[in-house]
C-alpha positions, 0 to 999 in steps of 0.5 A: 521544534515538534515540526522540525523533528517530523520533518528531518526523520525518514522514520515515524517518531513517537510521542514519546521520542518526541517529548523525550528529545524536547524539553518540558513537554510530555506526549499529551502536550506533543500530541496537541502541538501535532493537531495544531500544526495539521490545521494550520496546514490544512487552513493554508492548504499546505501539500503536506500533513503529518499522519498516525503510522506504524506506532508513530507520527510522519510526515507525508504529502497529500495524495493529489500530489502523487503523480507530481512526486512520482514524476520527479523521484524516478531514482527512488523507483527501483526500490518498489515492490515487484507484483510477485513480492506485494503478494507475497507480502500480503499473504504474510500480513494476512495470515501471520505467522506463516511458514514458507510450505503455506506461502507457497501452497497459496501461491502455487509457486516457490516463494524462496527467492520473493521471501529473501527480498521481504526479509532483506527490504526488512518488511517480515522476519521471522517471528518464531517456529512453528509446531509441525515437524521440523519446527518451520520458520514462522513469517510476520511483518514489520514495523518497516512494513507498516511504514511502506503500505502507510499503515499504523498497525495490521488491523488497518488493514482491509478485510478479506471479505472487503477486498474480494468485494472490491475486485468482483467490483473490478470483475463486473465493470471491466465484463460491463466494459468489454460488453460496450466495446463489442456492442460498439464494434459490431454496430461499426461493423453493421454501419460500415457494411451498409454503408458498402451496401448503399454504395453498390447500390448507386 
């Protein structure tokens, strides 16, 4: 039953909804049954596990099987994020609570229009106001924000320090990369110039 209830939810069930909902079995005895199921899936090499996420249990299917689902879900495609909004959106998790004047002052733009989309997708809210004149609106995210990035709270979340690290990683290989390339180019370039040399030559 614990099994039919994950797979019919589009949403994360916790163990206490859970044990709620079937009789005679508290969250301890749920959580049990959920770690027997993902051995079973992972014995069988199912396609499939349940995972820990924004308060609650849900079930996903593997990464391998990502490019498969993307291929055969194109209507759902409309409902991803634009760059500008995964920014936005990340600046808010980030640094929360955030006004507006402070989104826009990282971002260098007017965030108005991304803002409105967050709220409408309901990935932030508006969490309180702030203390500085004219009591701003304050922005953090949302349970749904945790349930679209497949996080289980903010704290999963990858450090500053961890991401600036990853794209200076980027950085290097992709200036490594664009070294190759030209190396390539001008030894093509030499190749075929003495090539067209040796061919004046005979």
């Amino acid at each position: 039953m614990v099994e039919a209830m994950l797979f019919a939810s589009s949403s994360p069930l916790s163990l206490v909804k859970l044990s709620s909902t079937i009789k005679d079995l508290g969250p301890a005895q749920v959580k049990s049954i959920i770690e027997e199921l993902n051995q079973r899936y992972r014995e069988g090499n199912h396609s499939f596990t349940i995972r820990k996420i924004a308060s609650g249990y849900q079930m996903f299917s593997l990464p391998e099987y990502s490019e498969l689902i993307y291929q055969i879900s194109a209507d759902r495609r409309s409902s991803r994020l634009s760059v500008q909004a995964l920014e936005t959106a990340a600046i808010v998790a980030y640094h929360q609570p955030i006004t507006k004047t402070k989104i826009n002052r990282i971002r260098g733009v007017n965030s108005e229009g991304v803002l409105s989309t967050l709220l409408e997708r309901e990935l932030i809210c508006v969490v309180g106001r702030g203390d500085s004149v004219g009591r701003p609106l304050l922005y953090g995210t949302t349970k749904k924000f945790l349930c679209y990035f497949g996080l289980y709270s903010v704290e999963q979340l990858p450090k500053i320090e961890e991401l600036e690290a990853f794209l200076k990683g980027k950085e290097d290989l992709l200036s490594t990369r664009e070294k190759i390339q030209q190396k390539t180019k001008e030894e093509i370039a030499v190749s075929e110039k003495e090539s067209l040399e040796l061919r004046d030559n005979l």
